[in-house]
C-alpha positions as CSV (number, residue, x, y, z in Angstrom):
1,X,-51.1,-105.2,91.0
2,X,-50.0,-101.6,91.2
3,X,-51.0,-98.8,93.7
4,X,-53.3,-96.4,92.4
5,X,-51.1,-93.6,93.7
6,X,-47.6,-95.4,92.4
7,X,-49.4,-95.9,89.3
8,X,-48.0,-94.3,86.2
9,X,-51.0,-94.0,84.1
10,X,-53.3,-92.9,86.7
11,X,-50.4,-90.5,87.7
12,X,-50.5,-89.4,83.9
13,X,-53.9,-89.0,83.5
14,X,-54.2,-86.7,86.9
15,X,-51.5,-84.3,85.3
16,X,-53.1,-84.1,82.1
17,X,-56.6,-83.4,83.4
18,X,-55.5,-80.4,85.5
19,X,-53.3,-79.7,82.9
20,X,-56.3,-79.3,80.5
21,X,-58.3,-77.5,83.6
22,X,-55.7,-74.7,83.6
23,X,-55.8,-74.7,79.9
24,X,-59.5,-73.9,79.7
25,X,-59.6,-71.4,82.7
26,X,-56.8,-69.3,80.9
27,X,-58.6,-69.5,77.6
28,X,-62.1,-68.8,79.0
29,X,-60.5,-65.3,80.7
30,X,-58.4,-64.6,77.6
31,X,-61.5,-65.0,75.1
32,X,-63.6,-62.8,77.8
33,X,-61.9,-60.2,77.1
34,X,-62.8,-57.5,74.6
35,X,-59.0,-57.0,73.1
36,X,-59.7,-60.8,72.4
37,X,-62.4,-60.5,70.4
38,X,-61.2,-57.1,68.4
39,X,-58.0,-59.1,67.9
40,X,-59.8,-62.0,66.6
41,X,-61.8,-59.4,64.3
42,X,-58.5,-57.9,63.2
43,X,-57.1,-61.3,62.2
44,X,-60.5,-62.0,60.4
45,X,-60.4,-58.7,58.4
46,X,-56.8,-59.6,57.4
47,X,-57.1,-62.7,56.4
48,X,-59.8,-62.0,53.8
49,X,-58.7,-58.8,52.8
50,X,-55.0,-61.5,51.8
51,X,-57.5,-64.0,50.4
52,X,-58.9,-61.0,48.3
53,X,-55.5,-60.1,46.9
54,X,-54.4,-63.6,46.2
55,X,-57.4,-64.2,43.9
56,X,-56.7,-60.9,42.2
57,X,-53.2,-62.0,41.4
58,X,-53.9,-65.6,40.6
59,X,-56.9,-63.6,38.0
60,X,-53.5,-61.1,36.5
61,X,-51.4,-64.0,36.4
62,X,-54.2,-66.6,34.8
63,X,-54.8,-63.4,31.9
64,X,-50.8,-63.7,31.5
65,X,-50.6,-67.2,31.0
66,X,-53.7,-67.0,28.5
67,X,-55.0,-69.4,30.6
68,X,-59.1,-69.2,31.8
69,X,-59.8,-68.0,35.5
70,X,-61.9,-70.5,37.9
71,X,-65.0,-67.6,36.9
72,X,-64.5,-68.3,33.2
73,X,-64.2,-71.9,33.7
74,X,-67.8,-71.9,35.5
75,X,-69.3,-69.8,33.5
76,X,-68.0,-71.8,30.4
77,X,-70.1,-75.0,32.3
78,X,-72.9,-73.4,32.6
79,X,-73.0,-72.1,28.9
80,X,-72.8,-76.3,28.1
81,X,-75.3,-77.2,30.3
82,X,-77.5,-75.1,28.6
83,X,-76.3,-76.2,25.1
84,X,-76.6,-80.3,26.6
85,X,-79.8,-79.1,27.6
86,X,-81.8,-77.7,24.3
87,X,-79.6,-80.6,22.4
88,X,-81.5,-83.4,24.9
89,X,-84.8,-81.2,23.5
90,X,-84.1,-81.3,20.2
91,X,-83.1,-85.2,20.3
92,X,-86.7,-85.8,22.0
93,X,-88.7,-83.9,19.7
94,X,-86.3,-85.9,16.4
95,X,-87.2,-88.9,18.1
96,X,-91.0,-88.4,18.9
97,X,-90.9,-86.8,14.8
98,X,-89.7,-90.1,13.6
99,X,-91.8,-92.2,15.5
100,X,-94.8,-90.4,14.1
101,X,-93.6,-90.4,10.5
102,X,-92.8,-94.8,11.2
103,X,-96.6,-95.1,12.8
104,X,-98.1,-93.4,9.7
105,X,-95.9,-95.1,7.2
106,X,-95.7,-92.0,4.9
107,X,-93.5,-89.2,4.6
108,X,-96.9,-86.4,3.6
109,X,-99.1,-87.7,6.6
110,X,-101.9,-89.6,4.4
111,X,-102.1,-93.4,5.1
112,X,-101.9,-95.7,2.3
113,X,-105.0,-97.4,1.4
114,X,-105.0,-101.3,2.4
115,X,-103.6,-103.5,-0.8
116,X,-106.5,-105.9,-1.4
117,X,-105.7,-107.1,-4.6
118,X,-102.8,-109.6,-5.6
119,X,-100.8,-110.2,-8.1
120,X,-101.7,-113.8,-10.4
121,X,-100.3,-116.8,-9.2
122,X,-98.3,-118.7,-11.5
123,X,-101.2,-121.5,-12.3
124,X,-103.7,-118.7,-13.4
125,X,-103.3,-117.1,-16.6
126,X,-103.7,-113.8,-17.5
């Protein structure tokens, strides 16, 4: 069996967790800092004011391709889920319309009167 101090892994693993203990100590000053933080504001700013202009141009160059933005696309969704919507009513109230006009077995709304008499049979005469 190895020596723990001629060991190789344990060797590694020493370097890499003072390694990683320098790391954090220089990152902990550096983020204490207030030109940290107003360059991390600065970077923040920047990046959304780019994001900003790349979803203008993507909008000019969508409008040149005559091609619909992501906007027009949701709003076009949300303009069918309305439509699905009142079509689902309208199919209920067909369906609940036709079942009352099958349960009443006319078209006016008056039940036929009960057919009590029958026709001759063929042994009785007329």
């Amino acid at each position: 069996m190895a020596d723990k101090g001629n060991d190789p892994a344990v060797i590694w693993q020493t370097m890499l967790g003072e390694m990683e203990k320098g790391f954090n100590s220089f990152a902990n000053q550096a983020m204490a800092s207030p030109e940290f933080s107003k360059m991390m504001n600065q970077v923040g700013g920047v990046s959304a004011g780019a994001q900003k202009q790349l979803g203008e141009l993507m909008e000019k160059y969508l409008l040149a391709m005559n091609l619909p933005s992501r906007a027009q696309l949701v709003g076009m969704a949300e303009r069918l889920q309305a439509i699905e919507g009142q079509l689902n009513e309208i199919k209920a109230l067909l369906h609940q319309v036709h079942h009352n006009s099958l349960s009443l077995e006319s078209g006016y709304g008056t039940p036929r009167p009960p057919r009590t008499k029958r026709p001759p049979s063929e042994g009785e005469e007329k």
